[in-house]
MIDO-765912 format. One line per field, with one value per residue: residue in three letters; chain; x, y, z of N, C-alpha, C in turn. Coordinates in Angstrom, 2 decimals, padded with zeros to 5 digits. Each point is the difference from the previous one (the first is absolute). Layout:
! residues N
r = Ala|... $
c = A|... $
nu = X|... $
nv = Y|... $
nw = Z|... $
cau = X|... $
cav = Y|... $
caw = Z|... $
cu = X|... $
cv = Y|... $
cw = Z|... $
This chain:
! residues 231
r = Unk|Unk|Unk|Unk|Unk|Unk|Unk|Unk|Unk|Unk|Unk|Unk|Unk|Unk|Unk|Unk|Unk|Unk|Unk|Unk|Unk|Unk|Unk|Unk|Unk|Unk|Unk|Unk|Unk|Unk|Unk|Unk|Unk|Unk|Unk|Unk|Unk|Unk|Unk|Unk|Unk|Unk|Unk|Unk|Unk|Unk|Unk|Unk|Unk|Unk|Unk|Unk|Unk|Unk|Unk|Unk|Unk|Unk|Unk|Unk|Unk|Unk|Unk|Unk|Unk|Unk|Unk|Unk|Unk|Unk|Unk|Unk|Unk|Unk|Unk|Unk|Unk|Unk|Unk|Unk|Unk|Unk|Unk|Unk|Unk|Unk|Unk|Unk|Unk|Unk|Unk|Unk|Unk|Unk|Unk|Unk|Unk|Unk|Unk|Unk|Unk|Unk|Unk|Unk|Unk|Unk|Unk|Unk|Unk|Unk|Unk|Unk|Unk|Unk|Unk|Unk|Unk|Unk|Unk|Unk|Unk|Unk|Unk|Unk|Unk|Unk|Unk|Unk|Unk|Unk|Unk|Unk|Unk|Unk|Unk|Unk|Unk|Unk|Unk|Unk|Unk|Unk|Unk|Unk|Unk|Unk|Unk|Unk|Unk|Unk|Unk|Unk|Unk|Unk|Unk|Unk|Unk|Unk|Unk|Unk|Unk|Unk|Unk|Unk|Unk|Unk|Unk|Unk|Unk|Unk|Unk|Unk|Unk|Unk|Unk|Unk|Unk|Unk|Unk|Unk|Unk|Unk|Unk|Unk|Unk|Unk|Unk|Unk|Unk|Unk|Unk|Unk|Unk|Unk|Unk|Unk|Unk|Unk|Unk|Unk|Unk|Unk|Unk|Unk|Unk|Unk|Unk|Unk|Unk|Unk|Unk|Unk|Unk|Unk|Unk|Unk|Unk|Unk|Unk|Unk|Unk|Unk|Unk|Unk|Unk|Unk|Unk|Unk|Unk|Unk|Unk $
c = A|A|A|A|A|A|A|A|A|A|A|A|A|A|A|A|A|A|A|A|A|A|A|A|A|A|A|A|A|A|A|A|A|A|A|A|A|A|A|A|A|A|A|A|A|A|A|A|A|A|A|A|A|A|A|A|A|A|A|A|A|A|A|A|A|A|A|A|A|A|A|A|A|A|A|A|A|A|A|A|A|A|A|A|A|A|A|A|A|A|A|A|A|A|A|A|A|A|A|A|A|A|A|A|A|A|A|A|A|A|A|A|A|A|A|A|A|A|A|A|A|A|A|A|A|A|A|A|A|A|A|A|A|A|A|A|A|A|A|A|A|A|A|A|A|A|A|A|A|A|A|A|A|A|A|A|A|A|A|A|A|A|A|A|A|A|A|A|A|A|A|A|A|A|A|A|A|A|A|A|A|A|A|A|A|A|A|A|A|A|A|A|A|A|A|A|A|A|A|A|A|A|A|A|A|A|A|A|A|A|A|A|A|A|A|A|A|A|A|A|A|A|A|A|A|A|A|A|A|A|A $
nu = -031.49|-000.92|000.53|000.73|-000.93|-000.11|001.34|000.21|-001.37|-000.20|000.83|-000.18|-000.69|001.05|000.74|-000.12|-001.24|000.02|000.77|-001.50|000.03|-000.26|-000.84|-000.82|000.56|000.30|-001.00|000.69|000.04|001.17|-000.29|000.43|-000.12|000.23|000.90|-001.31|000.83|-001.13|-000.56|-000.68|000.22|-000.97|000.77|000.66|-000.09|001.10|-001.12|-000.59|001.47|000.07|-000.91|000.13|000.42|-001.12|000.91|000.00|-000.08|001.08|-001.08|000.78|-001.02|000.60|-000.32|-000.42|-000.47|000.29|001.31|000.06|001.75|000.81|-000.53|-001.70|-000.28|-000.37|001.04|-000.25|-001.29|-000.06|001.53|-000.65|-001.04|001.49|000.79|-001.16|-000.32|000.79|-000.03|-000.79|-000.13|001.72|-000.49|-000.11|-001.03|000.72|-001.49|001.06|-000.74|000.38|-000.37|-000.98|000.30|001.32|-001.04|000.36|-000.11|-000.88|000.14|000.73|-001.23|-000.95|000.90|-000.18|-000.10|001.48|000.61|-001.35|000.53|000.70|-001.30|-000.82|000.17|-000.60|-001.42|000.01|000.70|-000.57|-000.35|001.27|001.39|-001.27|-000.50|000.94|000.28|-001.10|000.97|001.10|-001.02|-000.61|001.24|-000.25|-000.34|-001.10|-001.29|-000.64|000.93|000.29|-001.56|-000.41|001.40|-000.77|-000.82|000.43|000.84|-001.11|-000.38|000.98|-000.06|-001.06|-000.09|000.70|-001.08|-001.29|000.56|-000.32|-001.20|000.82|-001.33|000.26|001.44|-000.06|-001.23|000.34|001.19|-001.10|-000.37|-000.40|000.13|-000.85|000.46|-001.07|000.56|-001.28|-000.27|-000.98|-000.68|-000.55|000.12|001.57|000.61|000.49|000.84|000.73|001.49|001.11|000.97|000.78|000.16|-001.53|000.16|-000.59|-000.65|-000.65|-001.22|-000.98|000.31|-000.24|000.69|-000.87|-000.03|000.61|000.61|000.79|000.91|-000.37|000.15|-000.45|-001.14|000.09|000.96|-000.76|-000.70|000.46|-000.50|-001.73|001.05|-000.85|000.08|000.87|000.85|-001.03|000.42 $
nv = -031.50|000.11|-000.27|000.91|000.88|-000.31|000.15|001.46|-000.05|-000.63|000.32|001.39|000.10|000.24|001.09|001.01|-000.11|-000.11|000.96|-000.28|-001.62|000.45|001.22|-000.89|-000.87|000.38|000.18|-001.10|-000.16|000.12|-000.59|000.98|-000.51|001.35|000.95|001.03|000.72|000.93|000.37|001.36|000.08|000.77|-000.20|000.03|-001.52|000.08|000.09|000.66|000.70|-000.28|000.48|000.90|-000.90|000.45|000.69|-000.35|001.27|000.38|000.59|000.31|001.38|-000.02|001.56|-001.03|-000.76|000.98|-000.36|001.53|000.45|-000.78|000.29|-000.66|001.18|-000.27|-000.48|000.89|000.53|-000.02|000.74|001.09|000.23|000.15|000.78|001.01|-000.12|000.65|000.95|000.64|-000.30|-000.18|000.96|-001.36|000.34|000.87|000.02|000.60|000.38|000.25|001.33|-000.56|000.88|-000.19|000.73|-000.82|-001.45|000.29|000.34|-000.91|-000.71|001.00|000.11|000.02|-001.14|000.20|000.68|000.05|-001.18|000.91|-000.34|-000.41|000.92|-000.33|-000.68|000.40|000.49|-001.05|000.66|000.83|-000.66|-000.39|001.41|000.02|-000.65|000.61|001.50|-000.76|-000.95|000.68|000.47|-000.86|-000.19|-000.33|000.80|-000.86|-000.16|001.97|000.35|-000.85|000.62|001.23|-000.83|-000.24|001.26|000.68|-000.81|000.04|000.74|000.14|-001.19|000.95|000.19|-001.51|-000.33|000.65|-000.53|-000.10|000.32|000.55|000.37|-000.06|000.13|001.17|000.31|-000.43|000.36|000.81|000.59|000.37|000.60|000.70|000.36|000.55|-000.49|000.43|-000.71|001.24|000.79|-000.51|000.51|-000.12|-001.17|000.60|-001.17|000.71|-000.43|-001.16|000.52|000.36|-000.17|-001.17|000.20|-000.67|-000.81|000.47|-000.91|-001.00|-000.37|001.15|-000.27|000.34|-000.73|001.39|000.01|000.11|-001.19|-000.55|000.67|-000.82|-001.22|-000.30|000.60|-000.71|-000.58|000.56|000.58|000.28|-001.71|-000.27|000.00|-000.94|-001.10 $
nw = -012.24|-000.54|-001.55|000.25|000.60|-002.03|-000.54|000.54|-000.08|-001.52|000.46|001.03|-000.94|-001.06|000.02|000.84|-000.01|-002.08|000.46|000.79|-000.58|-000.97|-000.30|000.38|-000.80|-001.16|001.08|000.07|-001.20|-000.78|-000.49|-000.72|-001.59|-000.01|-001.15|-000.26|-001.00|-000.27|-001.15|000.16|-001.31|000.09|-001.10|001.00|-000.05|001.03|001.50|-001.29|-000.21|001.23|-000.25|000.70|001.32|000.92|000.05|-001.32|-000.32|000.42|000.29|-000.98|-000.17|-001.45|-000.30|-001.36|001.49|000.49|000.25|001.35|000.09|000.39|000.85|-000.65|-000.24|-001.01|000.44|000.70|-000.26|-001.42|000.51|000.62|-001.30|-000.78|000.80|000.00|-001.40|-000.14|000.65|000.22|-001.63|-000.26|-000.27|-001.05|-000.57|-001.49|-000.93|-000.50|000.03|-001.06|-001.17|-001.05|-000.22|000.72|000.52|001.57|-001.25|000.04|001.18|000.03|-000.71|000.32|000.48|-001.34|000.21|000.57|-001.01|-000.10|-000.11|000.96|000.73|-001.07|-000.63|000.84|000.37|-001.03|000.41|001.24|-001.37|000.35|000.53|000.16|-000.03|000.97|000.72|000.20|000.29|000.52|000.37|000.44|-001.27|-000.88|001.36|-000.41|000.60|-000.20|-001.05|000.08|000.04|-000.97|-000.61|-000.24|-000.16|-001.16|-000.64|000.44|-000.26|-001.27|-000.31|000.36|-000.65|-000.79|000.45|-000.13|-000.84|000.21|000.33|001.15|000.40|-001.22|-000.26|001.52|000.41|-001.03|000.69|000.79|-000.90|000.77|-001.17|-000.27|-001.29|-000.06|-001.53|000.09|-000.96|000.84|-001.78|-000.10|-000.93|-000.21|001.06|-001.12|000.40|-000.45|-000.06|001.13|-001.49|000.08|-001.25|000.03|-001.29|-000.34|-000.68|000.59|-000.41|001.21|000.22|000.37|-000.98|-000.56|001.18|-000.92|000.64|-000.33|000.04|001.30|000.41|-000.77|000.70|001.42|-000.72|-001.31|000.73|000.40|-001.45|000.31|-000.80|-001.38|000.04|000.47|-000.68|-000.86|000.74 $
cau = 000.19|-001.22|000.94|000.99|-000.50|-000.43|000.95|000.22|-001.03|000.49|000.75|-000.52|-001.50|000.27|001.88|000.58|-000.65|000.48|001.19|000.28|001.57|001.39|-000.26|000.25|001.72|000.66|-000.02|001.22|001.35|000.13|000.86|-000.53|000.70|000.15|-000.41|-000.42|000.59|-000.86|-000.27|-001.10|-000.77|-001.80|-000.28|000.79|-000.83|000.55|-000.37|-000.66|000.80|000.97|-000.85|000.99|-001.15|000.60|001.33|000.60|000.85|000.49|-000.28|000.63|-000.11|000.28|000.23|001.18|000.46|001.29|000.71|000.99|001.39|000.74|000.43|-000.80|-000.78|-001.25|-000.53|-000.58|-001.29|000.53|000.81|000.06|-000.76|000.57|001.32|-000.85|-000.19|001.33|000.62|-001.26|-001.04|000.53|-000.23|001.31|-000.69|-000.33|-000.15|-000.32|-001.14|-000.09|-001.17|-000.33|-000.20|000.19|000.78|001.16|001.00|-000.24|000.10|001.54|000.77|-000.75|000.07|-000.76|-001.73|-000.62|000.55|-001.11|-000.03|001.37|000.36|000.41|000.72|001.28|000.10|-000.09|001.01|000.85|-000.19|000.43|000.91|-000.63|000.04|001.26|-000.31|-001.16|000.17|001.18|-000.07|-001.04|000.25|-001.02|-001.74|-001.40|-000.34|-001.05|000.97|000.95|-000.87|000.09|001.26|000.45|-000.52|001.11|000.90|-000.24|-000.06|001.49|000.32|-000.49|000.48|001.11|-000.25|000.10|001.31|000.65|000.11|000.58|-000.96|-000.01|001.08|000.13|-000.88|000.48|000.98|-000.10|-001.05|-001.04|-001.23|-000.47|-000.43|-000.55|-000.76|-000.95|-001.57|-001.43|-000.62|-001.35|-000.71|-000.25|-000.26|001.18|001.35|001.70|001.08|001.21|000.70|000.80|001.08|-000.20|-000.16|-000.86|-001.49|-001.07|-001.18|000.39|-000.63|000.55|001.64|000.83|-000.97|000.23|001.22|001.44|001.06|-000.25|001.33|000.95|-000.48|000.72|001.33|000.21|-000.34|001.32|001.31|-000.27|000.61|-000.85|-001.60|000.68|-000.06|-001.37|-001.27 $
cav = -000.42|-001.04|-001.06|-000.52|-000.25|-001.46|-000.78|-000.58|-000.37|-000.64|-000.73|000.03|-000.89|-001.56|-001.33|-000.59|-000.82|-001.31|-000.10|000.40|-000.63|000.14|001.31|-000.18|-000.41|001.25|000.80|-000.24|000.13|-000.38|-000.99|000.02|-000.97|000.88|001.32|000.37|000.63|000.36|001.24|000.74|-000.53|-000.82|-000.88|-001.11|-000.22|-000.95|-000.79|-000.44|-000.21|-001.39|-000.20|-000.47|000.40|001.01|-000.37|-001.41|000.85|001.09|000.95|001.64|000.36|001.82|000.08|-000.64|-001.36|000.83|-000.63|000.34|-000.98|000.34|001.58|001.59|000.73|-000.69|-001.69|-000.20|-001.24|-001.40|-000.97|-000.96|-001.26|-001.08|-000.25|-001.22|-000.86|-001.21|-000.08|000.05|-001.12|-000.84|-000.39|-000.48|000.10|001.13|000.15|001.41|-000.12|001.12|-000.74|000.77|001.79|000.76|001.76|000.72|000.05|001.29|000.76|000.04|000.70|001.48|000.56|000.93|-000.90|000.23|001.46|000.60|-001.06|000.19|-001.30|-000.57|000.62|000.20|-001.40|-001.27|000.09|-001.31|-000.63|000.62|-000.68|-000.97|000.52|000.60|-001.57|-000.02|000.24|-000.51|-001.24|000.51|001.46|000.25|-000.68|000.71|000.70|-000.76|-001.08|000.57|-000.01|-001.18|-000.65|000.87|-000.72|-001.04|000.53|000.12|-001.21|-000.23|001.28|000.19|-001.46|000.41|001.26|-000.59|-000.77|001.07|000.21|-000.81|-000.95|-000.95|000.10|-000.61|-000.83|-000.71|-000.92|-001.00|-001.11|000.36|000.65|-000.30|001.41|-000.35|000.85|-000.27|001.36|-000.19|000.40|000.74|-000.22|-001.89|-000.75|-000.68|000.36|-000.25|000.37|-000.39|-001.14|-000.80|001.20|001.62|000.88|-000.28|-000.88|-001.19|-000.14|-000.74|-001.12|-000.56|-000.26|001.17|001.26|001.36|000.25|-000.12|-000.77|001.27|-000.08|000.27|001.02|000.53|000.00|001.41|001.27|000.21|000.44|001.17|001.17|001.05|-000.04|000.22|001.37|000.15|000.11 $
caw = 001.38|000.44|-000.35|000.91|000.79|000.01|000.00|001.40|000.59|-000.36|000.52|001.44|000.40|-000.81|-000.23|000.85|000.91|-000.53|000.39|001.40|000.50|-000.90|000.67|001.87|000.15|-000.68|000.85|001.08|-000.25|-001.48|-000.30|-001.47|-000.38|-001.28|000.52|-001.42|000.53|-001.16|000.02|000.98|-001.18|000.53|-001.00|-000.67|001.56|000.24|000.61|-000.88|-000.43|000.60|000.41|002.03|001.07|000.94|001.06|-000.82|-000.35|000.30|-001.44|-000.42|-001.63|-000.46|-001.50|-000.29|000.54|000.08|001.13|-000.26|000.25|001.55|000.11|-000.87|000.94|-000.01|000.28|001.16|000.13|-000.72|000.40|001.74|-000.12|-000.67|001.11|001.17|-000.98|-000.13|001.31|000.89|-000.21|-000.64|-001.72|-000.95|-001.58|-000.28|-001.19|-000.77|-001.42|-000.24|-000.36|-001.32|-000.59|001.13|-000.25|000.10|-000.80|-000.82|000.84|-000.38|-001.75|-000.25|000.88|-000.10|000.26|001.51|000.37|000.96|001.55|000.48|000.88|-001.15|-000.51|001.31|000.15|-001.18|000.08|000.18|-000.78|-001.26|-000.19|-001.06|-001.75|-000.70|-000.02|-001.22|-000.62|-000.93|-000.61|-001.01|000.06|-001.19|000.56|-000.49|001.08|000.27|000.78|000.82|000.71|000.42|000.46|001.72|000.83|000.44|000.84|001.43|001.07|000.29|000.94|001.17|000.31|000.73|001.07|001.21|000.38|000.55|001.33|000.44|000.72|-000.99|-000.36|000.49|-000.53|-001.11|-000.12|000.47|-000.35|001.32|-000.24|-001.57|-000.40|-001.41|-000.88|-000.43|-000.98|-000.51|-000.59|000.38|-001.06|-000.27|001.08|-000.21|000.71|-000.62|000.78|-000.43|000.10|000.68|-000.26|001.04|-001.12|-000.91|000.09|-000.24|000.77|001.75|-000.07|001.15|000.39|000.23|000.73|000.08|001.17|-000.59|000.67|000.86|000.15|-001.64|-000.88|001.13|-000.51|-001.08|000.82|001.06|-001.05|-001.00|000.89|000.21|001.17|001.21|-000.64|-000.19|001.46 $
cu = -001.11|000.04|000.81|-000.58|-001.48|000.49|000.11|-000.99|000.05|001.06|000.03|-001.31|000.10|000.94|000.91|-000.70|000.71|001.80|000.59|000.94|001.56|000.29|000.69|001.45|000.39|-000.35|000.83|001.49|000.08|001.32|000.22|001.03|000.94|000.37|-000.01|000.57|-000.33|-000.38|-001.10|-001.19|-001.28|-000.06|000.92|-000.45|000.53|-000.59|-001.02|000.61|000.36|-001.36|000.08|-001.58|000.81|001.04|001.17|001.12|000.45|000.34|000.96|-000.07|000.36|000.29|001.19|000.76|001.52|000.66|001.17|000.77|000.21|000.75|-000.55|-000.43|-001.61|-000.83|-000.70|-001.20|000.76|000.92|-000.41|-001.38|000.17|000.62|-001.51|-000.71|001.32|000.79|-001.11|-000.98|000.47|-000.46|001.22|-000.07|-000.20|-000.49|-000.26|-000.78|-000.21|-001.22|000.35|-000.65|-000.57|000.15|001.31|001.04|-000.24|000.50|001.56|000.48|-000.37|-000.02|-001.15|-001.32|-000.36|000.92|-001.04|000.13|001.29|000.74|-000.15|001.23|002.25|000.11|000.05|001.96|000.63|-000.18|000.47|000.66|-000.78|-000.25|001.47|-000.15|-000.81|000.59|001.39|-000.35|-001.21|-000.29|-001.33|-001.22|-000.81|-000.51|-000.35|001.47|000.78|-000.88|000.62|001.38|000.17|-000.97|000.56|001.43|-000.25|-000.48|001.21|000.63|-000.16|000.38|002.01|000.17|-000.07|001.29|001.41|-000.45|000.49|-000.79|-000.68|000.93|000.50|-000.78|000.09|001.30|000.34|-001.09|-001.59|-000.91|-000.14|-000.49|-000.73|-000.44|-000.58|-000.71|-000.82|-000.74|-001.15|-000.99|-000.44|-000.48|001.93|001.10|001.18|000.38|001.10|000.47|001.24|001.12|000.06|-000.49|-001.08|-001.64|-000.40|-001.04|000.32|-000.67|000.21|001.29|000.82|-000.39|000.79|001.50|001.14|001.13|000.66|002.05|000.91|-000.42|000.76|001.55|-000.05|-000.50|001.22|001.51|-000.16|000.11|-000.62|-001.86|000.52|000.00|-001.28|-000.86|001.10 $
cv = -000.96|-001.29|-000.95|-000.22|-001.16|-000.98|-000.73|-000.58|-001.50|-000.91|-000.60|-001.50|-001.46|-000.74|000.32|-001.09|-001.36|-000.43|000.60|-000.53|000.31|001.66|-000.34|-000.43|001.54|001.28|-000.41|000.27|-000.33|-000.61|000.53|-001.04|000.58|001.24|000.13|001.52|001.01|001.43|000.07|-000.38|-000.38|-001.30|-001.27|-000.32|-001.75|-001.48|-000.46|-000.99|-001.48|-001.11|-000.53|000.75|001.50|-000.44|-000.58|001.37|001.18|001.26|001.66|000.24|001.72|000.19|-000.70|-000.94|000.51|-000.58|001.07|-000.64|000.69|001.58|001.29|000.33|-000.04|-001.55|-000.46|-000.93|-001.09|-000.84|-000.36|-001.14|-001.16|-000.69|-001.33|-001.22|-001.01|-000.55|-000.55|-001.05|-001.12|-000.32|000.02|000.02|001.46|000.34|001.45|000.42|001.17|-000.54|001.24|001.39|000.36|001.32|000.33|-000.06|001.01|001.32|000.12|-000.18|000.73|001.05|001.85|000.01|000.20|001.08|000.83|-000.67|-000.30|-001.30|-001.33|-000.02|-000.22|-001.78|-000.91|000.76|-001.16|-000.97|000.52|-001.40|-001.08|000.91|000.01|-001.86|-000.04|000.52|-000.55|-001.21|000.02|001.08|000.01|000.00|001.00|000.15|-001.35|-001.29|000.37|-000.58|-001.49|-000.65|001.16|-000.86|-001.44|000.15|000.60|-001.11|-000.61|000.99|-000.35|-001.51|000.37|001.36|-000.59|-000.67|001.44|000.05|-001.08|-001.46|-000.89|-000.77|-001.40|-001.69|-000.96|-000.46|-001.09|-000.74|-000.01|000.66|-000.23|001.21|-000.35|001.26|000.09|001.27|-000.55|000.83|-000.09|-001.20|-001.92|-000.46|-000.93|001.10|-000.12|000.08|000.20|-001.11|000.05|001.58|000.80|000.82|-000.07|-000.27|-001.03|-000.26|-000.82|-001.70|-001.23|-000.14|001.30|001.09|001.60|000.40|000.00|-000.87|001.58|-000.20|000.99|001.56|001.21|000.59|001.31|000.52|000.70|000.90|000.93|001.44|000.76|000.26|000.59|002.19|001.22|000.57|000.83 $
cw = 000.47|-000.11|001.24|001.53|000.55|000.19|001.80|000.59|-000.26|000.42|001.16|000.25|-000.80|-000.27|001.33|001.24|-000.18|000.41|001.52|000.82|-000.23|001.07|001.76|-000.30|-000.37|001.31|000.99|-000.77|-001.63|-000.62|-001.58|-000.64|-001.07|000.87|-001.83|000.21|-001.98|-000.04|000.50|-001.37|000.07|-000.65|000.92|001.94|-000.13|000.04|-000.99|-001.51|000.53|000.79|001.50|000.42|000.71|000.62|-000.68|-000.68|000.86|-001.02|000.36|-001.13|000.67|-001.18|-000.56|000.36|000.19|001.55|-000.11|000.09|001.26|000.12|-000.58|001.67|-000.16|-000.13|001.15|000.13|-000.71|000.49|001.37|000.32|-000.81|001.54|001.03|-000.47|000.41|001.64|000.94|-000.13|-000.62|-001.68|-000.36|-001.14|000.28|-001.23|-000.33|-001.35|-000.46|-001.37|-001.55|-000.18|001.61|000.30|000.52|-000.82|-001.44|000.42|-000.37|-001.06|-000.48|001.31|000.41|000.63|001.47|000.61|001.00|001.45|000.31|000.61|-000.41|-000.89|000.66|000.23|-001.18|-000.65|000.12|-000.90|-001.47|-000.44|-000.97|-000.96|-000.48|-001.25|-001.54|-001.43|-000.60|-000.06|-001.50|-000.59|-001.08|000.29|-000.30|001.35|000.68|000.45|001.25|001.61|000.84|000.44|001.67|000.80|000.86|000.55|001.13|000.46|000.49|000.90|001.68|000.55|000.68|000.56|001.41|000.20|000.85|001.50|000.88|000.35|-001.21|-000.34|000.62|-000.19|-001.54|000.04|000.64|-000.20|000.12|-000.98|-001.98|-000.29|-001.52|-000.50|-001.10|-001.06|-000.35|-000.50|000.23|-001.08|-000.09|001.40|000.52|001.34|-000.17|001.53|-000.25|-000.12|001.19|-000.19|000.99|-001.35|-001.04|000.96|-000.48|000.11|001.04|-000.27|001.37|-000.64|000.06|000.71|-000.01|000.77|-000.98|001.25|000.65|000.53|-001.24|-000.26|001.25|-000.19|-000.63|000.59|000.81|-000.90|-000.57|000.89|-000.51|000.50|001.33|000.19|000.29|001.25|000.95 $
């Protein structure tokens, strides 16, 4: 704790003096340019990641970068600070990031791991439909590939979890908003996105910043009677 309470002193007496302008705007109001939408992960720190000033992200992390769907009974904090992000502050960019040897995705392919933590245990649930996912596209995967494809199917996942709520829904069929998904590796530093499919990865680069085709990924969402089913 001393650490940290250097930390604050530190800050208090040297870098914010250096961004007292930027501080006096951001104390009237915020404009963010993003909503970063990530796990709770100590490891994984956006604004370091994107390298943005204060104010430049609209930040939601929880175990697992998890977006219930329309109608859980536990979407509450997440979806109603996605709903003011989007309604309230007009964000049109949504990047979901999920990231490499994530526990909550351990958590759902070893379920055993957090059998002691109920409420865990209960919340990385919204994240079965990507093991089901893990397991018929990748029935042969060794521990270490399963790890890495439930990382990417929950990013897919939760990319059509938000597409379930209307205030997105809307927004994407008209044009109005950009959804991007994302894994970031701990270890390289590197960022895959979704391709143009909604299904594969890539590395993020300027011509491909990560955004599947949210229209197209909207359609098949609409046809799948057992996602529907599901939630």
């Amino acid at each position: 704790m001393i650490d940290i309470l250097t930390g604050l002193k530190r800050f208090q007496s040297d870098v914010y003096p250096s961004h007292r302008e930027l501080f006096a705007h951001l104390a009237e109001n915020q404009q963010p340019r993003a909503l970063f939408i990530t796990c709770s992960d100590s490891r994984v720190v956006p604004n370091l990641m994107l390298q943005a000033e204060p104010g430049d992200l609209f930040l939601i992390r929880n175990a697992g970068n998890i977006v219930p769907p329309l109608g859980s009974a536990d979407g509450g904090g997440t979806v109603a600070s996605i709903e003011y992000a989007v309604v309230a502050l007009g964000i049109t960019d949504i990047i979901l990031c999920g990231h490499t040897n994530c526990g909550a995705m351990k958590g759902i392919l070893h379920p055993e791991k957090v059998a002691s933590m109920p409420n865990v245990a209960a919340w990385v649930q919204h994240a079965a439909p990507a093991r089901r996912e893990v397991e018929k596209l990748f029935p042969g995967a060794d521990e270490h590939e399963r790890m890495e494809r439930m990382v990417e199917q929950n990013v897919i996942q939760q990319v059509k979890n938000l597409l379930t709520h209307p205030f997105i829904r809307s927004r994407v069929e008209t044009a109005r908003m950009e959804i991007y998904g994302w894994v970031y590796d701990i270890r390289s530093g590197l960022v895959r996105g979704m391709d143009e499919s909604g299904k594969e990865f890539s590395e993020i680069h300027f011509e491909s910043h990560g955004s599947p085709d949210e229209k197209r990924m909207l359609r098949e969402l609409e046809k799948d009677e057992e996602f529907w089913e599901r939630i």
